[in-house]
KEDRENKE-606036 format. One record per atom (N, C-alpha, C): residue in one letter; x, y, z; chain. Coordinates in steps of 0.001 Angstrom, whole numbers, padded with zeros to 6 digits. Layout:
<rs>
A|X|Y|Z|A;
...
</rs>
This chain:
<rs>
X|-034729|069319|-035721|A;
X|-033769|068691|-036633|A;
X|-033730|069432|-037967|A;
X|-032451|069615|-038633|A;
X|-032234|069683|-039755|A;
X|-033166|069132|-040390|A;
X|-033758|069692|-041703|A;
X|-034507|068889|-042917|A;
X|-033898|069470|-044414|A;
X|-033674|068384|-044577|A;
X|-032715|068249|-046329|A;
X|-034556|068735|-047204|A;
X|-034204|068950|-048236|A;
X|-034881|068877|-049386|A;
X|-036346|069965|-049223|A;
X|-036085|071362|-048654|A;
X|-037131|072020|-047721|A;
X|-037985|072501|-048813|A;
X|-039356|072683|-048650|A;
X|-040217|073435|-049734|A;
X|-039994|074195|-049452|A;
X|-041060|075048|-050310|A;
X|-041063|076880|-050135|A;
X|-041773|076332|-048666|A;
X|-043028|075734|-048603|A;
X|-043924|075919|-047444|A;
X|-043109|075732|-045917|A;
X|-042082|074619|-045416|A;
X|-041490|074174|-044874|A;
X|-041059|075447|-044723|A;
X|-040270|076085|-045382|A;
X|-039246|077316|-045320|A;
X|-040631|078398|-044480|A;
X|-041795|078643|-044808|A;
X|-042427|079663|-044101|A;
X|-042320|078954|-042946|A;
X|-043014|077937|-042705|A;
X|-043259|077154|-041411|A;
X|-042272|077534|-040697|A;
X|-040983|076926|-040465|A;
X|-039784|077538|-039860|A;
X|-039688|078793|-039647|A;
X|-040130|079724|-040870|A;
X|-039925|081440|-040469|A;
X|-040935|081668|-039282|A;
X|-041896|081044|-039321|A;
X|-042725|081584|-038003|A;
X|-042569|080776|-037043|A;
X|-041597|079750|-036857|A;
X|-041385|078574|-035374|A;
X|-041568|079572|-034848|A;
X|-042671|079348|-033735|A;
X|-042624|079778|-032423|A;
X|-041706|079773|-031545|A;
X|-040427|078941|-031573|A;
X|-039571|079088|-030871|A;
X|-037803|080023|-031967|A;
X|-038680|080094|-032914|A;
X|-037453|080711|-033273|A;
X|-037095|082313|-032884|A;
X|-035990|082530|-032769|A;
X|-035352|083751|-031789|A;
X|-036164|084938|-032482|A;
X|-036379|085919|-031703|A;
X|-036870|087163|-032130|A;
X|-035649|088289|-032224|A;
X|-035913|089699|-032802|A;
X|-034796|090539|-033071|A;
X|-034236|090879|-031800|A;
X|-034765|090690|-030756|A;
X|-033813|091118|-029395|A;
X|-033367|090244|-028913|A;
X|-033427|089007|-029232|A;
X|-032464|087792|-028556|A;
X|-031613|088061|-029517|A;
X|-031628|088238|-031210|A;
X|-030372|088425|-031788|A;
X|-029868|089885|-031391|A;
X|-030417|090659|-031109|A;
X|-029507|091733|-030816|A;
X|-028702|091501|-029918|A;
X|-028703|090243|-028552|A;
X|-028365|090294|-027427|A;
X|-027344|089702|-027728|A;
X|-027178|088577|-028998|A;
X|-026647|087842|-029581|A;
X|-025088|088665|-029981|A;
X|-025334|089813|-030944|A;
X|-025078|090429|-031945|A;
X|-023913|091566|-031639|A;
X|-024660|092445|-030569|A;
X|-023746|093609|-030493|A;
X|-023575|093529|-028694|A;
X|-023042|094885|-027988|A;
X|-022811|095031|-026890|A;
X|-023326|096379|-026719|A;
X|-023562|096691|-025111|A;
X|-023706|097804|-024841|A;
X|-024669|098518|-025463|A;
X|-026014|097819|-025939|A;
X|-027291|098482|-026811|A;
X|-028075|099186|-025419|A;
X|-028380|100297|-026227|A;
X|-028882|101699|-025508|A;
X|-030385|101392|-026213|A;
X|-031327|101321|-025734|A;
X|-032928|101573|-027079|A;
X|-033006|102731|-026487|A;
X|-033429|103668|-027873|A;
X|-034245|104933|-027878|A;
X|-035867|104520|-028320|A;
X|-036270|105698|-027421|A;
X|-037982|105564|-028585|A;
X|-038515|106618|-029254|A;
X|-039737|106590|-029021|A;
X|-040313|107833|-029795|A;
X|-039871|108107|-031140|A;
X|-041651|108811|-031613|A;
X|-040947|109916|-032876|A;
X|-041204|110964|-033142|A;
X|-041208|111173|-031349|A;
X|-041481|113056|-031462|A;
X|-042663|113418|-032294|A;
X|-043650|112494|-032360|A;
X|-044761|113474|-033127|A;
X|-045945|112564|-032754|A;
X|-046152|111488|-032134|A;
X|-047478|110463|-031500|A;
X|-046884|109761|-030387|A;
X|-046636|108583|-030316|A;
X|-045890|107838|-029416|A;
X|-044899|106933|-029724|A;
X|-044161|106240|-028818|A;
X|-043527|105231|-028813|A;
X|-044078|103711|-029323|A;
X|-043777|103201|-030387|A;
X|-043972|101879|-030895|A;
X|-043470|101016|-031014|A;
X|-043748|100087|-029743|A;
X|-042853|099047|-029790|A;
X|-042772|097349|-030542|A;
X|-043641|098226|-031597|A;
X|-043151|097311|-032704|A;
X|-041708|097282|-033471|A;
X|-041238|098234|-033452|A;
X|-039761|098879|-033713|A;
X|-039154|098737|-032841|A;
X|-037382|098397|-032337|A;
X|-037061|098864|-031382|A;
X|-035645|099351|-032104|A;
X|-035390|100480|-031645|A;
X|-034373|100360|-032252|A;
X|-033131|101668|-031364|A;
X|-031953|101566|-031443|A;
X|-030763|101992|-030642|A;
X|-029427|102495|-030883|A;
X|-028754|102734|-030294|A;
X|-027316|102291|-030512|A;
X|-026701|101270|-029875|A;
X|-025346|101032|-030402|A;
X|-024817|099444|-029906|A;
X|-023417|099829|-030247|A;
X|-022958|098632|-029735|A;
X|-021359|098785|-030561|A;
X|-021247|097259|-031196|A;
X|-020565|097128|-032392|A;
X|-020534|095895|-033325|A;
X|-018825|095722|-033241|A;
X|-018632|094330|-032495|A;
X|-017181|094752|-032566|A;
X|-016543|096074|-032307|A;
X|-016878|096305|-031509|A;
X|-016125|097727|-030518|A;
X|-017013|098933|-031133|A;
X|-017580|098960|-032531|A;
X|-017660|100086|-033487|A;
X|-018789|100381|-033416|A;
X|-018931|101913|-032806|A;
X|-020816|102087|-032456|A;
X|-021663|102087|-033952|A;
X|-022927|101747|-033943|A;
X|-023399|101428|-034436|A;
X|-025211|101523|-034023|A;
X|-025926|102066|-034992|A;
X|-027307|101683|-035397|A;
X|-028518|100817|-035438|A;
X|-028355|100193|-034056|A;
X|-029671|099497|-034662|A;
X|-031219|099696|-034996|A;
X|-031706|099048|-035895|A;
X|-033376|099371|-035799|A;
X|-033363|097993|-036105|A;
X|-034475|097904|-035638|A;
X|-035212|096319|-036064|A;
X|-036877|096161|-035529|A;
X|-037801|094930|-036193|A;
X|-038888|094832|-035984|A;
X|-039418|093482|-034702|A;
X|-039854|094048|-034090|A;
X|-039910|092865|-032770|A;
X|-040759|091996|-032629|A;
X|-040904|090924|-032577|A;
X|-042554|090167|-032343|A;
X|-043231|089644|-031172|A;
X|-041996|089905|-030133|A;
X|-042519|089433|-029090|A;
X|-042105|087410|-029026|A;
X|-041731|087129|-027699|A;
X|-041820|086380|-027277|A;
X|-043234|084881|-027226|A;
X|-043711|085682|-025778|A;
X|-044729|084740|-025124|A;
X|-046054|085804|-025414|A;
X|-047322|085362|-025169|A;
X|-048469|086144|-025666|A;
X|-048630|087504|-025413|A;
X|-047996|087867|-023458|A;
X|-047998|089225|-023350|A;
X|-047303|089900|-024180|A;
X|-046232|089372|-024439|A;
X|-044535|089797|-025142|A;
X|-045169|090464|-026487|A;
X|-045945|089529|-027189|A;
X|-046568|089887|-028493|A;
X|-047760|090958|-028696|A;
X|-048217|090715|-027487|A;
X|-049286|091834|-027585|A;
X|-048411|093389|-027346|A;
X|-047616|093103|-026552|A;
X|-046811|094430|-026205|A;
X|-046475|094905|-027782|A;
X|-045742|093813|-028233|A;
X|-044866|094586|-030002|A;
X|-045681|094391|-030813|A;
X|-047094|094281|-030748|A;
X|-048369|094328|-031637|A;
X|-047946|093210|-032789|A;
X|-047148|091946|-032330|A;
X|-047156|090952|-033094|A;
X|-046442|091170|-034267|A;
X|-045198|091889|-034097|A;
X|-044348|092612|-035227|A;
X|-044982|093530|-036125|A;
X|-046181|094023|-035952|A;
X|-046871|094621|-037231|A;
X|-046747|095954|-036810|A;
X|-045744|097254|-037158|A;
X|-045636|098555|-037223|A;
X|-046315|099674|-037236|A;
X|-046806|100579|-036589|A;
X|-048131|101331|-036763|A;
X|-046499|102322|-037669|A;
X|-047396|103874|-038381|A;
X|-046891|104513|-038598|A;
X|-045354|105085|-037635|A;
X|-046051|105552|-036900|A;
X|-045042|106222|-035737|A;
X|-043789|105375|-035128|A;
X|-044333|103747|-035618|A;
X|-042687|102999|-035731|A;
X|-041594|103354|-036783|A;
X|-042259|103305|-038176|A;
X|-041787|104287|-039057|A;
X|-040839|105162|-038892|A;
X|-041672|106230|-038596|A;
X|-040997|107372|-038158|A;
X|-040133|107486|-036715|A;
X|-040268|106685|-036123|A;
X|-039037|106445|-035041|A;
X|-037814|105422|-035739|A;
X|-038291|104525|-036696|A;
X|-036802|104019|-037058|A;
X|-036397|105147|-038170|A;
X|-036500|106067|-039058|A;
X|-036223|107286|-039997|A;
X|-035252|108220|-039027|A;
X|-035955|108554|-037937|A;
X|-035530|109423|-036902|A;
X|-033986|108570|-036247|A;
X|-033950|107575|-035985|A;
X|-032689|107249|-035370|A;
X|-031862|106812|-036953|A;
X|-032247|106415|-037523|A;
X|-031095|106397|-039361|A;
X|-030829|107872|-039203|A;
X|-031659|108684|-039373|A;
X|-030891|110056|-039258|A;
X|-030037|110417|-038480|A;
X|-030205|110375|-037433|A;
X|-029430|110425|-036129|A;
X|-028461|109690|-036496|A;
X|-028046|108876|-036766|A;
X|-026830|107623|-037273|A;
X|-026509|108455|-038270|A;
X|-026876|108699|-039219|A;
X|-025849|109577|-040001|A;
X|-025103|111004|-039856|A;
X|-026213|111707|-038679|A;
X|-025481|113052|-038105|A;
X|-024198|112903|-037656|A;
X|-023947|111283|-036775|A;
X|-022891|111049|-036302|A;
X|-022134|110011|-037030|A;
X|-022402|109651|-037932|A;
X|-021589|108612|-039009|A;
X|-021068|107284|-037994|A;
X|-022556|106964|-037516|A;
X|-022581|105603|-037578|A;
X|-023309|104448|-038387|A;
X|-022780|103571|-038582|A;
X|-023429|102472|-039933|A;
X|-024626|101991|-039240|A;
X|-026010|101763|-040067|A;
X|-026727|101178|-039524|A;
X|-027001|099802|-039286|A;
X|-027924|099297|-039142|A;
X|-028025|097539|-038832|A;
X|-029161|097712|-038611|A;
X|-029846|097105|-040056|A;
X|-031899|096860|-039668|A;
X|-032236|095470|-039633|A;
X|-032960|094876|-038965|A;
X|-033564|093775|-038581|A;
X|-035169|093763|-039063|A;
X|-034805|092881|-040471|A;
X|-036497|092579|-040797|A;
X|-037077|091509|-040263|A;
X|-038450|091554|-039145|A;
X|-039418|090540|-039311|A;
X|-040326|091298|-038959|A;
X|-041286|090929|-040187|A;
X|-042643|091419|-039468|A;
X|-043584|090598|-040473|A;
X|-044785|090132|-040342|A;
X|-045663|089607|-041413|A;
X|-046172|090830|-041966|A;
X|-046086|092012|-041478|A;
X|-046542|093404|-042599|A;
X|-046677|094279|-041900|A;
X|-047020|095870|-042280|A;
X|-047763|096797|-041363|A;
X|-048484|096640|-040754|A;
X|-049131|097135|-039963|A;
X|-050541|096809|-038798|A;
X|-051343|097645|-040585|A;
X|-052372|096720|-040540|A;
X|-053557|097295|-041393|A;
X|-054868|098067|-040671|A;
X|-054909|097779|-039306|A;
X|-055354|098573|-038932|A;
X|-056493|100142|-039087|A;
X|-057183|100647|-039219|A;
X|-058175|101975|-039410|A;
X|-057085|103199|-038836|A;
X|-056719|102761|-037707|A;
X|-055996|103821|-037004|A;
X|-054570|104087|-037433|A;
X|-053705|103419|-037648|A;
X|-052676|103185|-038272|A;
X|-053206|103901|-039747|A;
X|-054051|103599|-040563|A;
X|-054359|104305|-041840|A;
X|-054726|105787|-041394|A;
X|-054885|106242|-040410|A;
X|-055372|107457|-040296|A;
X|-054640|107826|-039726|A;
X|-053215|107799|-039135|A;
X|-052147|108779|-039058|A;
X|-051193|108166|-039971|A;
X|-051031|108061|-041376|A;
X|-050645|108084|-042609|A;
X|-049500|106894|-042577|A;
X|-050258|105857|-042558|A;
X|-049211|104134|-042406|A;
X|-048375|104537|-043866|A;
X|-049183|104709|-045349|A;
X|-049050|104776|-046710|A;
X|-047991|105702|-046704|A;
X|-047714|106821|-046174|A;
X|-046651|108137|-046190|A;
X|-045578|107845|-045388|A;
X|-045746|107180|-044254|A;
X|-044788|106898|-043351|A;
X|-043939|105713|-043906|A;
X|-044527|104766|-044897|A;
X|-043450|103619|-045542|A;
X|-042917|104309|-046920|A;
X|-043755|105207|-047345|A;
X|-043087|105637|-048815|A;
X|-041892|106826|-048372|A;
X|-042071|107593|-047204|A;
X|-041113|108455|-046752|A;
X|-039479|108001|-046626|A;
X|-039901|106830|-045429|A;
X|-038846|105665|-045267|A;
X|-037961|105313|-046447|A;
X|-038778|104714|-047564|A;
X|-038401|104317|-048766|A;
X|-037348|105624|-048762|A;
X|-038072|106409|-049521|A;
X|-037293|107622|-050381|A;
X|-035763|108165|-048925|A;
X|-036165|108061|-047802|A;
X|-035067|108984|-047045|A;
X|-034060|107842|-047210|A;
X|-034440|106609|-047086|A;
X|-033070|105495|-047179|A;
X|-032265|105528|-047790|A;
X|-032776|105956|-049354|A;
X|-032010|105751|-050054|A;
X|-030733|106981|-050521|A;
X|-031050|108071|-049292|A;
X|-030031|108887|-049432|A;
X|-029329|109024|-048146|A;
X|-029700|108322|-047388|A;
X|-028766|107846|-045949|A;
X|-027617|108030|-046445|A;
X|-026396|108539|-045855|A;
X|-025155|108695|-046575|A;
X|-024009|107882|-045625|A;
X|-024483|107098|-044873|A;
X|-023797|105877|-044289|A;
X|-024038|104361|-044275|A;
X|-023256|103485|-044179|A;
X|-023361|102446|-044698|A;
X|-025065|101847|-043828|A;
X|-025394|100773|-044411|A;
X|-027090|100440|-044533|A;
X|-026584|098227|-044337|A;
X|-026738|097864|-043867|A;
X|-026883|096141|-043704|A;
X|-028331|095954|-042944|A;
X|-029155|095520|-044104|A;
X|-030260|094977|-043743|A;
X|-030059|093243|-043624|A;
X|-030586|092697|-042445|A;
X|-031322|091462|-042535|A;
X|-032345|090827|-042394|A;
X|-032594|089773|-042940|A;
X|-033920|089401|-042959|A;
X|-033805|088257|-042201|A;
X|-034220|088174|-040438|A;
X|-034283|087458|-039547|A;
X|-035454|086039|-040282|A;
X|-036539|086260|-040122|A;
X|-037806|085437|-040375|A;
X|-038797|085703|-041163|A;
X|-039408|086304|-041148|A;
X|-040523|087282|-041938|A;
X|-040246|088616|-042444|A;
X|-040441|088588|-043814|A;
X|-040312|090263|-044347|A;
X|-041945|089807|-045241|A;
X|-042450|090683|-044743|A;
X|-043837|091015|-045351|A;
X|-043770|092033|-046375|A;
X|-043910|092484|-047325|A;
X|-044494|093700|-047846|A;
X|-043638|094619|-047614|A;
X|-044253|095828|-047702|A;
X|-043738|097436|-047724|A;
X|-043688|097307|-046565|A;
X|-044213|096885|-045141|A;
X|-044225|097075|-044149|A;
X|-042771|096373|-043577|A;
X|-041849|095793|-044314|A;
X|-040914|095287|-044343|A;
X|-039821|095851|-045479|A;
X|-039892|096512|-046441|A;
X|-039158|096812|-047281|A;
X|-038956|098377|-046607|A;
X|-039989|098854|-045912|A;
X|-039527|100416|-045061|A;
X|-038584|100749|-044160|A;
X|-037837|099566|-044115|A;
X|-036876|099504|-043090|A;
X|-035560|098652|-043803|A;
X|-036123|098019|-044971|A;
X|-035290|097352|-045990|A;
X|-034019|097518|-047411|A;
X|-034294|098946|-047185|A;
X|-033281|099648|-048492|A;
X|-031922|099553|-047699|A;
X|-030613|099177|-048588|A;
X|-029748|098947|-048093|A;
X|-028492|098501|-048777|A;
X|-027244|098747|-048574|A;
X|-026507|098523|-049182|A;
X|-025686|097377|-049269|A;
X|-026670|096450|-048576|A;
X|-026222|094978|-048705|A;
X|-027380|094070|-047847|A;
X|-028047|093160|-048327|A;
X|-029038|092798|-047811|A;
X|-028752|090720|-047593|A;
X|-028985|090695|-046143|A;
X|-028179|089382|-045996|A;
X|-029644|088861|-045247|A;
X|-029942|087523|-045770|A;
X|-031316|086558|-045102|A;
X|-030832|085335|-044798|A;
X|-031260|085277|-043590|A;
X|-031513|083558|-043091|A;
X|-031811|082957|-043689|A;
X|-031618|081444|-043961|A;
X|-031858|080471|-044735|A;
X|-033258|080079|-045059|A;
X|-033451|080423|-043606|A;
X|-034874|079798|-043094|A;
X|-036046|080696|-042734|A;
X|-035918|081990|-043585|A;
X|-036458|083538|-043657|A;
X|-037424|083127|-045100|A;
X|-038512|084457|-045005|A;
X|-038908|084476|-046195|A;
X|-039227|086197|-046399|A;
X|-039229|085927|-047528|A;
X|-039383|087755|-048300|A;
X|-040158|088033|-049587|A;
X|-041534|088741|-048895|A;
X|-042183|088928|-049877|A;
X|-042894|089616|-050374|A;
X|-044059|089854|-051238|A;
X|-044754|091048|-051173|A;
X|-045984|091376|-050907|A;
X|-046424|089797|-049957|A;
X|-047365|089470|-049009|A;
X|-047369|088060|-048579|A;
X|-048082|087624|-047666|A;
X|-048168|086514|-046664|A;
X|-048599|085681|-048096|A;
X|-048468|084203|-047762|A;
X|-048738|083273|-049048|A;
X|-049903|083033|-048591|A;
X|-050783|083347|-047204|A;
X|-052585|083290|-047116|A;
X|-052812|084501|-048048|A;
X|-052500|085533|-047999|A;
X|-053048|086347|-048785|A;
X|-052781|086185|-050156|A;
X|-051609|086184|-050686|A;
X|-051535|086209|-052119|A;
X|-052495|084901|-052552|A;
X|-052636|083566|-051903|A;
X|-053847|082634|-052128|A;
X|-055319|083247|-052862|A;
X|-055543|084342|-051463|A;
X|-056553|084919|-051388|A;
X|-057128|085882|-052667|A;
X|-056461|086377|-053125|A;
X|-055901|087034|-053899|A;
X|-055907|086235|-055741|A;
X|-055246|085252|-055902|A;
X|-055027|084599|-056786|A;
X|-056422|083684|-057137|A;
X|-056504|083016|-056111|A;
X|-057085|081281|-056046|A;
X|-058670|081979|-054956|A;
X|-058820|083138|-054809|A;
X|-059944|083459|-054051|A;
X|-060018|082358|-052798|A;
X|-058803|081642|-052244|A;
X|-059434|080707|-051451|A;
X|-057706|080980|-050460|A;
X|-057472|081414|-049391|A;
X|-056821|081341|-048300|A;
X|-055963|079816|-048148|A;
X|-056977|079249|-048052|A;
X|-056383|077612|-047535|A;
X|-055389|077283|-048395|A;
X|-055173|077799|-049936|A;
X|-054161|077432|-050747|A;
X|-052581|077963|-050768|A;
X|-052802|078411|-049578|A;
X|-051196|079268|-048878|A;
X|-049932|078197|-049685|A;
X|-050466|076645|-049104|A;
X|-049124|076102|-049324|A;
X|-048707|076411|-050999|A;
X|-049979|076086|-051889|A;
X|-049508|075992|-053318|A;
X|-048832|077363|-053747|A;
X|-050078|078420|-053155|A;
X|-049263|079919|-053192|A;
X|-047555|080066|-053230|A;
X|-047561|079343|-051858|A;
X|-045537|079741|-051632|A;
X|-044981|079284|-052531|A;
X|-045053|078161|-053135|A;
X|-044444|077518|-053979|A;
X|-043727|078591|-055151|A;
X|-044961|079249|-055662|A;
X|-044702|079807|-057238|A;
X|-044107|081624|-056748|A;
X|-044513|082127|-055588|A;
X|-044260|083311|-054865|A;
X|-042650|083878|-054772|A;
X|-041800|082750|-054668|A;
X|-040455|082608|-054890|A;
X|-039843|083721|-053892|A;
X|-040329|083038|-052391|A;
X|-039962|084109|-051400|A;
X|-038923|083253|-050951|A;
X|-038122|082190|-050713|A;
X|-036941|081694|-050004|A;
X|-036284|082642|-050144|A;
X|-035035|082525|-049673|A;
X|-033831|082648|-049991|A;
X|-032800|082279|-050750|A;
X|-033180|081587|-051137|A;
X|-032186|080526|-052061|A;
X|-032794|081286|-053462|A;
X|-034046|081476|-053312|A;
X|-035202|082134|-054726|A;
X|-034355|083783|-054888|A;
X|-033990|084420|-053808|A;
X|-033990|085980|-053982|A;
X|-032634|086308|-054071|A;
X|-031517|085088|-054034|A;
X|-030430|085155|-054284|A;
X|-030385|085128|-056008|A;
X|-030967|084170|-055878|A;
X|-030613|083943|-057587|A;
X|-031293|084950|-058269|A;
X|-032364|085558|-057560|A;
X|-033037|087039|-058532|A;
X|-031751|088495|-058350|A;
X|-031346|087880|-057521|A;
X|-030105|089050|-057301|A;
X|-030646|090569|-056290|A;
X|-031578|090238|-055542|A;
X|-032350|090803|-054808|A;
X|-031656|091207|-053376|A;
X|-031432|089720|-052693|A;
X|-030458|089702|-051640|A;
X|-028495|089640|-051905|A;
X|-028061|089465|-051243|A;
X|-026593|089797|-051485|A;
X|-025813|088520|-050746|A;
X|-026391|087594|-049695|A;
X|-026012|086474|-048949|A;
X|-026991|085928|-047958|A;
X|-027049|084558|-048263|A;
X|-027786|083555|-047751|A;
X|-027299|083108|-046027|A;
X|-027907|083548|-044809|A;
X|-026956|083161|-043906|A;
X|-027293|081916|-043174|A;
X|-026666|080702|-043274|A;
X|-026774|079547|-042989|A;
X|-027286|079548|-041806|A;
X|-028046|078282|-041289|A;
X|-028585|078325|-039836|A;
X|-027952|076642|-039245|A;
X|-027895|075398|-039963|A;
X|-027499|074659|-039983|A;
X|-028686|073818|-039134|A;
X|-028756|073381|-037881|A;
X|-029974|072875|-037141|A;
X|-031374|074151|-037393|A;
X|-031223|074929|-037250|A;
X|-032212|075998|-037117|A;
X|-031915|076911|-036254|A;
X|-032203|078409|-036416|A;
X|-032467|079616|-035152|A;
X|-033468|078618|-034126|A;
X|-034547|078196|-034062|A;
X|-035592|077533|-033363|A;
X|-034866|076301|-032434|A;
X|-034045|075690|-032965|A;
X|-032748|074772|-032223|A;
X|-031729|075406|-031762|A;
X|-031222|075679|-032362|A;
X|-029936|076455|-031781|A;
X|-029313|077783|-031990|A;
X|-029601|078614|-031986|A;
X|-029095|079959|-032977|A;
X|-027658|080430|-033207|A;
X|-026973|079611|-032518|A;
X|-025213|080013|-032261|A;
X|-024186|079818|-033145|A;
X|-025021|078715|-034418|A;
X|-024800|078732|-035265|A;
X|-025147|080012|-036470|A;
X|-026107|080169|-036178|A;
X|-026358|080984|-037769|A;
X|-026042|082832|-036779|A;
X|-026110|082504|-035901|A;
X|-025459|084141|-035351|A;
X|-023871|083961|-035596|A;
X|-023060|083186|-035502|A;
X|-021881|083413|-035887|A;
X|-021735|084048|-037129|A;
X|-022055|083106|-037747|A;
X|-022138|083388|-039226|A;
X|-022497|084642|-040062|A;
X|-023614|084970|-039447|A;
X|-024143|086254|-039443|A;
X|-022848|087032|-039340|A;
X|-022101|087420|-037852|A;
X|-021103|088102|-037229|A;
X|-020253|088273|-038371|A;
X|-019557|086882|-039208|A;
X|-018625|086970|-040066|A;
X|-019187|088050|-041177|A;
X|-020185|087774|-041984|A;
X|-020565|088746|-042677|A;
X|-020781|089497|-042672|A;
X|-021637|090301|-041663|A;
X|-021491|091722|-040803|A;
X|-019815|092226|-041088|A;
X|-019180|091645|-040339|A;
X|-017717|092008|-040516|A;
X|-017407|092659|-041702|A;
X|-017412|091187|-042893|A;
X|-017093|091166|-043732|A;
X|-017604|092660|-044962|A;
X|-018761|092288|-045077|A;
X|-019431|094010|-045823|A;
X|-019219|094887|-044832|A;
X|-019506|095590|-043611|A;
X|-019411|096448|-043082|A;
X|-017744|096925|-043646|A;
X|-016587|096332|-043404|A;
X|-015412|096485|-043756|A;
X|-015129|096824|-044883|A;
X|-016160|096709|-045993|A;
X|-016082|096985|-047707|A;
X|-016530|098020|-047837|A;
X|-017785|098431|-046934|A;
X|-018624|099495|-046825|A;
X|-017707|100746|-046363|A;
X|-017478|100666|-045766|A;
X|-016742|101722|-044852|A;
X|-015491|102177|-045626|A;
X|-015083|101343|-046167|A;
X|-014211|102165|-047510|A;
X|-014515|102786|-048576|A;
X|-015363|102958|-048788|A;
X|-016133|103779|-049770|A;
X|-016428|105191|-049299|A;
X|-016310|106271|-050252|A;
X|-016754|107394|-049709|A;
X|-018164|107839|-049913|A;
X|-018709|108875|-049664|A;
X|-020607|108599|-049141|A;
X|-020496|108561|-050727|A;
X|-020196|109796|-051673|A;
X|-020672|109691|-052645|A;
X|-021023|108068|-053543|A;
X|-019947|107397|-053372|A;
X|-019969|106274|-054489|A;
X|-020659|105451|-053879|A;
X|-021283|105702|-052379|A;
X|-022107|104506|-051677|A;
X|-022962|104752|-051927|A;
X|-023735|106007|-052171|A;
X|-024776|106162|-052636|A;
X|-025332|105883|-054329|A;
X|-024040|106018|-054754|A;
X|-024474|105546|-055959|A;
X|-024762|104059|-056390|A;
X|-023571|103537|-055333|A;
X|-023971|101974|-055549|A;
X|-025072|101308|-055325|A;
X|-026223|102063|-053803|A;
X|-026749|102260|-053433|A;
X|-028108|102106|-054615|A;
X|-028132|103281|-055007|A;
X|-029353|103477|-055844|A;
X|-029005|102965|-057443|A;
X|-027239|102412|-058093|A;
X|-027703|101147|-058945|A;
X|-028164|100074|-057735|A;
X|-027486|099718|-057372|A;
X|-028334|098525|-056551|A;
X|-029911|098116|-056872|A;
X|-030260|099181|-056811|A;
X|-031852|098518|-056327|A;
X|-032792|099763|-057831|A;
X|-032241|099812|-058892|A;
X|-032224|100391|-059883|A;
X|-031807|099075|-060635|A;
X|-031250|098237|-060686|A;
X|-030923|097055|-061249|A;
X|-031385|096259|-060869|A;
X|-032374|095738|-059604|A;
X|-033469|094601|-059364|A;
X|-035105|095509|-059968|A;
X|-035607|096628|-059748|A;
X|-035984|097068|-060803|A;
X|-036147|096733|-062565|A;
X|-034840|096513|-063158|A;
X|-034563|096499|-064453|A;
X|-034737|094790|-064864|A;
X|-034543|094684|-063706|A;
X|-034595|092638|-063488|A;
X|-035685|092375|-063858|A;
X|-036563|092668|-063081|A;
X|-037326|092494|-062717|A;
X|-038632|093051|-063783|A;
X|-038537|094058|-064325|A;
X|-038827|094514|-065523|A;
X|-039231|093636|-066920|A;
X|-037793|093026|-067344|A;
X|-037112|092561|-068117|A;
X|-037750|091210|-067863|A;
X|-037760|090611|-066680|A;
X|-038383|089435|-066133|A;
X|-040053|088915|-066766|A;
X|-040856|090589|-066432|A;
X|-042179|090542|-066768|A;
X|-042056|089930|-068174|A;
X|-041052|090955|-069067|A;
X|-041305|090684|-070557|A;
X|-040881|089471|-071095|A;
X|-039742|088802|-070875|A;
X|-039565|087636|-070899|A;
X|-040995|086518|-070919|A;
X|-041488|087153|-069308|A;
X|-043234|085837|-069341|A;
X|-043847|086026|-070536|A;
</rs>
């Protein structure tokens, strides 16, 4: 059921329903005719990433997105959404590829973070999200990130630069799990719920910071019904992709890097204000 009056905590709770849809039921949702590629030509295939081509409304198209798996095997397979490096570098590798051929991309954030992992740190997790960062932002075709359920961290913002960034209602986005920032703050884990509160990861929170660009309604929930908030989705997809695509690379890129040069300055400005 719908719930009126949602906390921050409520709002995580929902981002991790176990029954709420993962990025390949919305992809199945979303586009037609999706092809997955893997690899990144330099370790293996990580199927914490999956990512392809598609067509969006007839118009081929880019996907990457972060997977979590289903049922327990499902999750162990996509390492529980958490990205080793070489996912990284397989979603970099197909954005490139999308721009050789000037198709728009479409990234799908959930993940609770990078794999933290020893091994993952030792084929360069730290280089493989700061690479990401920096190549995104000169992608010279249009970029629609969303934020399905979970955006963790850098391990979520590496796949997150974009020229229009649209979240579920019932998503959160942050710059760690509210157990950790607890952990962190209050030395004590268990204080997750009070954590979310002040963390100001909703959606409703990252709109008004001017962070995200549109809130996408779910109405019952993705976890109830998803046919709702995938429509919706569809319309807006439409809607920016169609704004996007009129622009020529140069001025997208510029909008591009004010964009996120002006949550920066926000954000800045924000500190000094406290």
């Amino acid at each position: 059921m719908m719930m009126k009056n949602k906390t921050a905590w409520d709002i995580v709770k929902l981002a991790r329903h176990p029954k709420r849809i993962t990025s390949r039921t919305l992809i199945d949702h979303l586009v037609t005719d999706f092809i997955e590629l893997k690899g990144d030509r330099l370790f293996r295939d990580d199927q914490s990433i999956v990512g392809g081509i598609a067509k969006f409304n007839a118009m081929p198209v880019t996907i990457i997105a972060q997977e979590k798996g289903k049922d327990t095997n499902d999750k162990i397979k996509h390492n529980f959404g958490m990205p080793h490096p070489e996912g990284y570098r397989k979603a970099i590798r197909l954005m490139k590829q999308a721009e050789k051929f000037n198709r728009p991309i479409i990234s799908i954030i959930d993940t609770p973070g990078a794999y933290p992992g020893i091994e993952a740190e030792e084929r360069g997790q730290a280089r493989a999200i700061a690479q990401n960062l920096f190549d995104m932002m000169t992608i010279s075709v249009p970029i629609i990130v969303i934020v399905l359920s979970e955006g963790g961290s850098g391990g979520a913002l590496a796949i997150g630069v974009g020229d229009r960034i649209l979240m579920f209602e019932n998503a959160i986005y942050s710059i760690l799990s509210p157990e950790g920032f607890a952990s962190i703050l209050y030395k004590d884990s268990s204080k997750a719920e009070e954590a979310a509160e002040i963390m100001k990861l909703t959606a409703k929170d990252l709109l008004s910071f001017q962070i995200i660009d549109k809130v996408i309604l779910e109405k019952e929930g993705l976890h109830e019904d998803p046919t709702f908030g995938v429509n919706e989705l569809k319309k807006q997809l439409s809607k920016h992709l169609n704004q996007l695509l009129k622009l020529n690379k140069k001025t997208l890129l510029e909008n591009r890097y004010q964009k996120f040069r002006k949550i920066g300055v926000y954000q800045e400005e924000g500190v000094k204000h406290e």
